[in-house]
Every structure is written in C-alpha cells, then in structure tokens.
LOKE-723507 format. One record per residue: residue in three letters; z, y, x of N, C-alpha, C, CB in turn; residue number from 1. Coordinates in nm, 4 decimals. Glycine has a CB too. Example, Ala and Ser with C-alpha at 12.3 -4.5 7.8 and 13.67 -1.06 7.14 Angstrom:
2
+------+----------+----------+----------+----------+----------+----------+----------+----------+----------+----------+----------+----------+-----+
| rest |     n_c3 |     n_c2 |     n_c1 |    ca_c3 |    ca_c2 |    ca_c1 |     c_c3 |     c_c2 |     c_c1 |    cb_c3 |    cb_c2 |    cb_c1 |  nr |
+------+----------+----------+----------+----------+----------+----------+----------+----------+----------+----------+----------+----------+-----+
|  Ala |   0.7800 |  -0.5690 |   1.3190 |   0.7800 |  -0.4500 |   1.2300 |   0.7800 |  -0.3300 |   1.3200 |   0.9046 |  -0.4473 |   1.1308 |   1 |
|  Ser |   0.7080 |  -0.2250 |   1.2850 |   0.7140 |  -0.1060 |   1.3670 |   0.7870 |   0.0030 |   1.2900 |   0.5725 |  -0.0598 |   1.4084 |   2 |
+------+----------+----------+----------+----------+----------+----------+----------+----------+----------+----------+----------+----------+-----+
# end
This chain:
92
+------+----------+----------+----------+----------+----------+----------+----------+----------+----------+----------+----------+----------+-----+
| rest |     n_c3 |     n_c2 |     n_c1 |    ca_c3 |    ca_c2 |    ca_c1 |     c_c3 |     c_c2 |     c_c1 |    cb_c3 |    cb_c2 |    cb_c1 |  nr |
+------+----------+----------+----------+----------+----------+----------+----------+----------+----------+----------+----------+----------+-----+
|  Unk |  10.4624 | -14.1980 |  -3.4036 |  10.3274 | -14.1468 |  -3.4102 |  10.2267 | -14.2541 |  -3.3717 |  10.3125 | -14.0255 |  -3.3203 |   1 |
|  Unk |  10.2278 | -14.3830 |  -3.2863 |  10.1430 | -14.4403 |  -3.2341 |  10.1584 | -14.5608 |  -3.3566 |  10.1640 | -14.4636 |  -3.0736 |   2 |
|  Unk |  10.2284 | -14.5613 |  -3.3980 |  10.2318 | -14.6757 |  -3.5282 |  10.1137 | -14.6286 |  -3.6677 |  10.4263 | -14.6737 |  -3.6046 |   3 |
|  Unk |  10.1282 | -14.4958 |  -3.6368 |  10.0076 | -14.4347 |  -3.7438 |   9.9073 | -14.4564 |  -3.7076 |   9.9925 | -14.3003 |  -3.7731 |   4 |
|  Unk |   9.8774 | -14.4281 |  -3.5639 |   9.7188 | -14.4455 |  -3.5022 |   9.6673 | -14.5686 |  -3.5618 |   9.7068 | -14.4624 |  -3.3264 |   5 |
|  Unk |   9.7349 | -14.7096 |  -3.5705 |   9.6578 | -14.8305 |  -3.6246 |   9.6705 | -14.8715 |  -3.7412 |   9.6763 | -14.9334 |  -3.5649 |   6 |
|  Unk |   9.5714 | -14.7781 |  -3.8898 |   9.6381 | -14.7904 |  -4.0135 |   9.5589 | -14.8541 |  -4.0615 |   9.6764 | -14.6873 |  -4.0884 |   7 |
|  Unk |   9.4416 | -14.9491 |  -3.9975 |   9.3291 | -14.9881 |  -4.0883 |   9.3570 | -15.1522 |  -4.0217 |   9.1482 | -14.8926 |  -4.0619 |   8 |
|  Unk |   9.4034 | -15.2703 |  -4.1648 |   9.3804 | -15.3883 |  -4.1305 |   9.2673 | -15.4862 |  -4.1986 |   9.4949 | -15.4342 |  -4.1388 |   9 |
|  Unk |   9.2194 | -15.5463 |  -4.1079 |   9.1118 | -15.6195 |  -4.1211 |   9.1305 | -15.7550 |  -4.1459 |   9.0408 | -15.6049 |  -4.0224 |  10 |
|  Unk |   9.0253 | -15.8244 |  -4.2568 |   9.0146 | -15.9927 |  -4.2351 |   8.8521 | -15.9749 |  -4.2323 |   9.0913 | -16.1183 |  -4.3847 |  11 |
|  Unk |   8.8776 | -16.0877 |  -4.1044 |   8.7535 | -16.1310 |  -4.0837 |   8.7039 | -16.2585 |  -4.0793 |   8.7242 | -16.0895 |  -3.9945 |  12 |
|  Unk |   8.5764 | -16.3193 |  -4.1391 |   8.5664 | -16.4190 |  -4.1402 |   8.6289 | -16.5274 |  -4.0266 |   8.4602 | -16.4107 |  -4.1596 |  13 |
|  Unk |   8.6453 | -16.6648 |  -4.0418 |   8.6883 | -16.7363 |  -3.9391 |   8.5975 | -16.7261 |  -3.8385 |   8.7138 | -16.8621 |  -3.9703 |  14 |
|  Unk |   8.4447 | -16.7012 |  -3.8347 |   8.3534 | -16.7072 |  -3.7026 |   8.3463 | -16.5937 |  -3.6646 |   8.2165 | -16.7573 |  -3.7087 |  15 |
|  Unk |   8.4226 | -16.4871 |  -3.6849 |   8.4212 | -16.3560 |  -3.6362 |   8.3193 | -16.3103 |  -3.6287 |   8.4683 | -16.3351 |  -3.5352 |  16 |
|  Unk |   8.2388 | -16.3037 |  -3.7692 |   8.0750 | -16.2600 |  -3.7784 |   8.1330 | -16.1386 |  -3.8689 |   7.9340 | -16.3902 |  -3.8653 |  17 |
|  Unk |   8.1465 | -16.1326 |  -3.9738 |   8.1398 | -16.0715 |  -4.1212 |   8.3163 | -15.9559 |  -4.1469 |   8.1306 | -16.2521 |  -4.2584 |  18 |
|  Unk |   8.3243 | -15.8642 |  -4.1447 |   8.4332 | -15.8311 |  -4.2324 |   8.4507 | -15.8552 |  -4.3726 |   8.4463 | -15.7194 |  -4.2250 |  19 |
|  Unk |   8.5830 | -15.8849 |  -4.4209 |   8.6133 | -15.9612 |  -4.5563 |   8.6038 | -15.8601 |  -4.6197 |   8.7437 | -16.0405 |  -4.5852 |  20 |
|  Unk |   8.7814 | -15.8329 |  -4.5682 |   8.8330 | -15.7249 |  -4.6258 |   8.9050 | -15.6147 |  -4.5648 |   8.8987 | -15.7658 |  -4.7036 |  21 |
|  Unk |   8.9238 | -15.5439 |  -4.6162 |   8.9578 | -15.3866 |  -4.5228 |   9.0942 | -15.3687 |  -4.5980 |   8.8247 | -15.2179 |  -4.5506 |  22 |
|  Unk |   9.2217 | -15.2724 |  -4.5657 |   9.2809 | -15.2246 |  -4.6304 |   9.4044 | -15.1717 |  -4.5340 |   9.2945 | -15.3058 |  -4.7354 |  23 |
|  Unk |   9.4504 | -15.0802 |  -4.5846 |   9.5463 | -14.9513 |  -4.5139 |   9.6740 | -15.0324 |  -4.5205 |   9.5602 | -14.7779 |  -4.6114 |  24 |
|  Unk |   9.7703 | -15.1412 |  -4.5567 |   9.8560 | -15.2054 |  -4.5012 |   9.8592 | -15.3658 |  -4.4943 |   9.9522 | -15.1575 |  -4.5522 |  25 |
|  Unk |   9.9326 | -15.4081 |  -4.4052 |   9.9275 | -15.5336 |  -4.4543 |   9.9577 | -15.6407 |  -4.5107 |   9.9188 | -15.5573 |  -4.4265 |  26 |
|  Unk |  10.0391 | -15.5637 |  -4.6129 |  10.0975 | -15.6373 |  -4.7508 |   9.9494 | -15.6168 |  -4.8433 |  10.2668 | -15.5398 |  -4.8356 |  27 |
|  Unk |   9.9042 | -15.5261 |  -4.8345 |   9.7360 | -15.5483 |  -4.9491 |   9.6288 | -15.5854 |  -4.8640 |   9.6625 | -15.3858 |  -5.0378 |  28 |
|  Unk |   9.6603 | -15.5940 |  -4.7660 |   9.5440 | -15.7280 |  -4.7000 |   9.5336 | -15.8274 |  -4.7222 |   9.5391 | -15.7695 |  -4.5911 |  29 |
|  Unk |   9.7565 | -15.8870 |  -4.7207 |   9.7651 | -16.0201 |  -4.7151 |   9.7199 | -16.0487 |  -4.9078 |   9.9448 | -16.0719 |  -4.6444 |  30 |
|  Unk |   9.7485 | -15.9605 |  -5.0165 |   9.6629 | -15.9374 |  -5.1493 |   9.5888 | -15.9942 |  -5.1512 |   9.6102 | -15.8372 |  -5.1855 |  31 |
|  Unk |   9.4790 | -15.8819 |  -5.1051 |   9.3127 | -15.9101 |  -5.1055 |   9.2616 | -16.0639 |  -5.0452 |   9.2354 | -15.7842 |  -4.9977 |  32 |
|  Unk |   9.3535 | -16.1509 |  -4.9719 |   9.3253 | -16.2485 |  -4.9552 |   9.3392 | -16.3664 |  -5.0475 |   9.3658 | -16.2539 |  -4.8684 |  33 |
|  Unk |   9.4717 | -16.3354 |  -5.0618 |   9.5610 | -16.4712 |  -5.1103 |   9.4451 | -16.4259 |  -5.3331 |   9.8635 | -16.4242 |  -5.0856 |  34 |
|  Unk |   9.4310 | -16.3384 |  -5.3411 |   9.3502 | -16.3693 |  -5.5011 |   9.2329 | -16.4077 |  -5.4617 |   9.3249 | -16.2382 |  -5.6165 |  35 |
|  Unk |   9.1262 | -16.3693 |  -5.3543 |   9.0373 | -16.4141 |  -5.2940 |   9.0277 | -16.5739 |  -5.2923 |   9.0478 | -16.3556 |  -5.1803 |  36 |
|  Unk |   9.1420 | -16.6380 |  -5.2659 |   9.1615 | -16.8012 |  -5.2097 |   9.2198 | -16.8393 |  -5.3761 |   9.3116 | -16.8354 |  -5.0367 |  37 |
|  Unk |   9.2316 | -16.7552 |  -5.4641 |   9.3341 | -16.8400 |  -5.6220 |   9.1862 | -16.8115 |  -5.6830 |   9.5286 | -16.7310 |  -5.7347 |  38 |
|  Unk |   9.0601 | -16.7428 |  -5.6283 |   8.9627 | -16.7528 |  -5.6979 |   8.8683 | -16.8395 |  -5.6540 |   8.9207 | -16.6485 |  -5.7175 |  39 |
|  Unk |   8.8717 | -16.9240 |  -5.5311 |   8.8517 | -16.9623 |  -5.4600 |   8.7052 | -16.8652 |  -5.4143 |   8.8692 | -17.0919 |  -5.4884 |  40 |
|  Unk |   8.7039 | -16.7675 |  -5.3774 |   8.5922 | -16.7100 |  -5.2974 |   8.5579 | -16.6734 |  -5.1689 |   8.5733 | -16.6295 |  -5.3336 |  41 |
|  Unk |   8.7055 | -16.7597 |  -5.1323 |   8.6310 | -16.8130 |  -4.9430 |   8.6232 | -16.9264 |  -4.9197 |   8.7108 | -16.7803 |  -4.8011 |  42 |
|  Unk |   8.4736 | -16.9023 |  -4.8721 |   8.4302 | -17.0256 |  -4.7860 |   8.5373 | -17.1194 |  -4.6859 |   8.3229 | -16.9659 |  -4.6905 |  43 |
|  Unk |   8.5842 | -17.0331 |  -4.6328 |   8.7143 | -17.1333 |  -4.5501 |   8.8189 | -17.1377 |  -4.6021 |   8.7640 | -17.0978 |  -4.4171 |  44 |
|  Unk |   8.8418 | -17.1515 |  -4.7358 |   8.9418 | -17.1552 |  -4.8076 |   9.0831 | -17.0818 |  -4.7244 |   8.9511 | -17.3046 |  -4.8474 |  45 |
|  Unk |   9.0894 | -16.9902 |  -4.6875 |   9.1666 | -16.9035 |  -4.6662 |   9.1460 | -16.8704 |  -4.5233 |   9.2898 | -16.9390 |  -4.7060 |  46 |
|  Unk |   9.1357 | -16.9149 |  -4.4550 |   9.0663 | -16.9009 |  -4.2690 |   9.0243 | -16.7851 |  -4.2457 |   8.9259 | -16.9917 |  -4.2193 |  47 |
|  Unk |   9.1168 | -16.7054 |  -4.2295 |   9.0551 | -16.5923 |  -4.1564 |   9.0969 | -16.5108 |  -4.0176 |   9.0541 | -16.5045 |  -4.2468 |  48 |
|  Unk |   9.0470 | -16.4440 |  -3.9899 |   9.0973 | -16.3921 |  -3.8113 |   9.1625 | -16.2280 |  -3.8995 |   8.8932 | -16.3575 |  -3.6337 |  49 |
|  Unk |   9.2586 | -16.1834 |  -3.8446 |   9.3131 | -16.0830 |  -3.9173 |   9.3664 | -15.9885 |  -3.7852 |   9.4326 | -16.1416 |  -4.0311 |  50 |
|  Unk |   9.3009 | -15.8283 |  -3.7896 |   9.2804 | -15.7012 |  -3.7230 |   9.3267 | -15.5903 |  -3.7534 |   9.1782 | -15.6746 |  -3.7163 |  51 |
|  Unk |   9.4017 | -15.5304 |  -3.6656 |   9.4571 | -15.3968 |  -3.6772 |   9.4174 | -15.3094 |  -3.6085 |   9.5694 | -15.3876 |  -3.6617 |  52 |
|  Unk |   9.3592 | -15.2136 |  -3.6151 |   9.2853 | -15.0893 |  -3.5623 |   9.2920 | -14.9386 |  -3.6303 |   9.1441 | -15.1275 |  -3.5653 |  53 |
|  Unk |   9.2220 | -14.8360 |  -3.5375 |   9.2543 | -14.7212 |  -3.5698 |   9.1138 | -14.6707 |  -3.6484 |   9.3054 | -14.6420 |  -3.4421 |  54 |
|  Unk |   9.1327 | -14.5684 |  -3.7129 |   9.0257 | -14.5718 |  -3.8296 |   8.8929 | -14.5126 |  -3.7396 |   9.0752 | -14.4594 |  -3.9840 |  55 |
|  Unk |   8.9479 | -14.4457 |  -3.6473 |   8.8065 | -14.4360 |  -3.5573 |   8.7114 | -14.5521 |  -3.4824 |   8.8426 | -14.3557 |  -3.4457 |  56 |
|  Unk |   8.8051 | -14.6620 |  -3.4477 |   8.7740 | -14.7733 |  -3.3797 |   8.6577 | -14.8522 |  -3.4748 |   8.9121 | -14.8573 |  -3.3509 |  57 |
|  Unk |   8.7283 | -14.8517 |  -3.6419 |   8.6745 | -14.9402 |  -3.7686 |   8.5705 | -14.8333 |  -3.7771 |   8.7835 | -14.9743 |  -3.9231 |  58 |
|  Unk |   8.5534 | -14.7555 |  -3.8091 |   8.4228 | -14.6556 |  -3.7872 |   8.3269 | -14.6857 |  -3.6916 |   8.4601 | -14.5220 |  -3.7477 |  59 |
|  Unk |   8.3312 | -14.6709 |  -3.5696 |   8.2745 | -14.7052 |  -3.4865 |   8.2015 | -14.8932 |  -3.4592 |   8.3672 | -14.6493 |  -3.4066 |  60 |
|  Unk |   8.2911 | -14.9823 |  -3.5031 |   8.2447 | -15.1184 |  -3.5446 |   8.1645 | -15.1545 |  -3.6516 |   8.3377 | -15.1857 |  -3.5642 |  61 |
|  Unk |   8.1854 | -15.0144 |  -3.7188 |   8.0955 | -15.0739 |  -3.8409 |   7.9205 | -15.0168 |  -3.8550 |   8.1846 | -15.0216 |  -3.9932 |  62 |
|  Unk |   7.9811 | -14.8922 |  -3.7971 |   7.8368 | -14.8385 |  -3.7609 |   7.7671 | -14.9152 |  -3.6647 |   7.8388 | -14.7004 |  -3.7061 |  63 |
|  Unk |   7.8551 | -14.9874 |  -3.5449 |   7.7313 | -15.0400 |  -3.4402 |   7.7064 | -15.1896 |  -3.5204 |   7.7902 | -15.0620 |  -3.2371 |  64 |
|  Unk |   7.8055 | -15.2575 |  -3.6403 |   7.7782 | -15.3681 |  -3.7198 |   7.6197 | -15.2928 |  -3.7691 |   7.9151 | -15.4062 |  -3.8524 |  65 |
|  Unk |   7.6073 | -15.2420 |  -3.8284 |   7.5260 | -15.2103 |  -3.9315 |   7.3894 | -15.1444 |  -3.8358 |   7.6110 | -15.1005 |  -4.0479 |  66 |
|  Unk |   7.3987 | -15.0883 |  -3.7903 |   7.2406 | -14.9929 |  -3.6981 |   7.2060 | -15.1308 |  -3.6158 |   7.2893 | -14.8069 |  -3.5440 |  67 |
|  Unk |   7.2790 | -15.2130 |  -3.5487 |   7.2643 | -15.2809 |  -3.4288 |   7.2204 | -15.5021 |  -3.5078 |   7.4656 | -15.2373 |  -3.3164 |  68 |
|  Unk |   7.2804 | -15.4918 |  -3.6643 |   7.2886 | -15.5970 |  -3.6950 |   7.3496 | -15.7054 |  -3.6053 |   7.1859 | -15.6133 |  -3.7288 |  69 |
|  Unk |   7.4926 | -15.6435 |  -3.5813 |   7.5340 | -15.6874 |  -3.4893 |   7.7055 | -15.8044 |  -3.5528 |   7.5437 | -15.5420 |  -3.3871 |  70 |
|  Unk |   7.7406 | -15.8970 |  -3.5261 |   7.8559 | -16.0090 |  -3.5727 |   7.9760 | -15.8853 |  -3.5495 |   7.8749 | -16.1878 |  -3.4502 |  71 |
|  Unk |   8.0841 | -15.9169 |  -3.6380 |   8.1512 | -15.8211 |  -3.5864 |   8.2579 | -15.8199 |  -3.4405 |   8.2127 | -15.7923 |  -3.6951 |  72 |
|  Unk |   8.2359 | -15.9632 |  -3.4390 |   8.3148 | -16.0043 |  -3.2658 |   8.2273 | -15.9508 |  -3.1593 |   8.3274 | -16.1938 |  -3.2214 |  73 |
|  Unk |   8.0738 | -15.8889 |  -3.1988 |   8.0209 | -15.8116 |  -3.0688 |   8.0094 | -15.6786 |  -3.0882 |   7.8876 | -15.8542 |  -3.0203 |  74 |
|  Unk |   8.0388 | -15.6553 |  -3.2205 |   8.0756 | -15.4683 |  -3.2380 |   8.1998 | -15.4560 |  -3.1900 |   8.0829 | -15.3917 |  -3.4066 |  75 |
|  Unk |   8.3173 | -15.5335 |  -3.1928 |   8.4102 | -15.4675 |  -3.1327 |   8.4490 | -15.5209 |  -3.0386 |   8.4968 | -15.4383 |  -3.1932 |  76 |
|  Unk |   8.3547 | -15.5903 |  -2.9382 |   8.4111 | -15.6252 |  -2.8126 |   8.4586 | -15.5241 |  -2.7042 |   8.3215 | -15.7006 |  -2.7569 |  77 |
|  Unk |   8.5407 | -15.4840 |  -2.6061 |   8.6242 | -15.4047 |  -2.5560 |   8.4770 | -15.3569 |  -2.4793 |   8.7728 | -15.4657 |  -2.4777 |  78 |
|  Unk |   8.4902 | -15.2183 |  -2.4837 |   8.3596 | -15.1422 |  -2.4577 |   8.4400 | -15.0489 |  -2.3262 |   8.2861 | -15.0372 |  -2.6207 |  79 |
|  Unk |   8.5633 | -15.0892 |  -2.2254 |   8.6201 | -15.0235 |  -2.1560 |   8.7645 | -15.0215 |  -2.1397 |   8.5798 | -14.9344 |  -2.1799 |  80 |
|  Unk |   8.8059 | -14.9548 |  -2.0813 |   8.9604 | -14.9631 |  -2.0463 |   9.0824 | -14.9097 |  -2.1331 |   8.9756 | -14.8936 |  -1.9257 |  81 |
|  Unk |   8.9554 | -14.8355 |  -2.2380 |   9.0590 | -14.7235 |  -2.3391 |   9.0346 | -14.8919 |  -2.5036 |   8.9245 | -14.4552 |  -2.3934 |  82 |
|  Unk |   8.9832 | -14.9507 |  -2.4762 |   8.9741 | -15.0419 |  -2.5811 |   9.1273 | -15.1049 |  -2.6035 |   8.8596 | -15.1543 |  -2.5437 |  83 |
|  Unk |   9.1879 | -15.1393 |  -2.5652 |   9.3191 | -15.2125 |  -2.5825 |   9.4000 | -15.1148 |  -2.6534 |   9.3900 | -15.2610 |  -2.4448 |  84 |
|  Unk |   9.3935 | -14.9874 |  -2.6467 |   9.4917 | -14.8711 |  -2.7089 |   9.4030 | -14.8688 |  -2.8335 |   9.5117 | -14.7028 |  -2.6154 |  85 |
|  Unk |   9.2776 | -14.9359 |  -2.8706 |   9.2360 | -14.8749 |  -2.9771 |   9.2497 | -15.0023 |  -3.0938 |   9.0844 | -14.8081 |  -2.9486 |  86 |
|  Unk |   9.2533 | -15.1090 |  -3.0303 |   9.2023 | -15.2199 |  -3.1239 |   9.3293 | -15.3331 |  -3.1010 |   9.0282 | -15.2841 |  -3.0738 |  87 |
|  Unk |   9.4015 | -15.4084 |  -3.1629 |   9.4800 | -15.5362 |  -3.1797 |   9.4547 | -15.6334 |  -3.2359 |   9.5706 | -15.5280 |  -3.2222 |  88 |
|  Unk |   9.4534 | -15.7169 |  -3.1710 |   9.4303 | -15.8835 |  -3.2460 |   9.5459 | -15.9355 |  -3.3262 |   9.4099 | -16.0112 |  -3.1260 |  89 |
|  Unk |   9.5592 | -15.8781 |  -3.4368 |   9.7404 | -15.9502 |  -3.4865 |   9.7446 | -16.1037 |  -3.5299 |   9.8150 | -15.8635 |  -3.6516 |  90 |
|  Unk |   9.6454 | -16.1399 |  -3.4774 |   9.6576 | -16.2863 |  -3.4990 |   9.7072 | -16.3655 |  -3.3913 |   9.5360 | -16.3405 |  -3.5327 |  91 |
|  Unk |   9.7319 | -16.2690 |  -3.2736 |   9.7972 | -16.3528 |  -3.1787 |   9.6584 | -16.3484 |  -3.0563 |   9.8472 | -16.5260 |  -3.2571 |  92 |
+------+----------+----------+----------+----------+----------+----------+----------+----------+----------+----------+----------+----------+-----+
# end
C-alpha cells in the first residue's frame, strides 16, 4: 500500500526551478526524457533532477508553483515533519 502512495514521477530541470515532465511510472518518465534529448529539447542536454511523490504532495507544489511564482525547489521544500513521508529525492 505505501508503494502506491508515491505514483507521481517528476523531472525537473537541473536548477530545480521548472518541472519538465510529469508521469505515473518511471519507465515513461525515463521516455519522456530520453525523446526529449533525441530531439534535442533540453537545454542541459539531458540534466535533470528526477522526483517521486504522492499525487497530493505534486498538487500541492504546483499550486504554491503557480499562485506564489514560486522555483519548484521552494514549492516543495519540507514544510514539516510529515514532509519526508510525502516527497523522495530518487536521485539520491
């Protein structure tokens, strides 16, 4: 059950400003990247910071991205003690 809670993976730019791309596993994340980079339409030619979270967490980041015009490394900075159960850095 707790493997379901984190079904939403993220790429995010290398400066942890911008979300790329979004997508429900991460075999069509690692997708959405790798045609992204054969079209060449990243700037960092493939460089990205890559996120696993729960769809409430990505909800919540995107709304305070968007009302607050906020990078997305300060929408989802840990807002408390329940943050670590909600959000993963799978990049290590």
């Amino acid at each position: 059950m707790m493997a379901n809670q984190y079904n939403i993976f993220i790429a995010v730019d290398f400066f942890n400003a911008d979300i790329l791309f979004v997508a429900n596993s991460s075999g069509e994340l690692s997708q959405q990247i790798i045609t992204a980079i054969e079209k060449h339409e990243l700037a960092s030619e493939g460089a990205v910071r890559l996120y696993r979270t729960s769809n409430q967490s990505f909800k919540i980041i995107q709304r305070l991205m968007l009302r607050y015009q906020l990078p997305f490394h300060e929408a989802a900075r840990p807002k408390g003690r329940d943050y670590e159960n909600q959000t993963i850095n799978t990049a290590g």
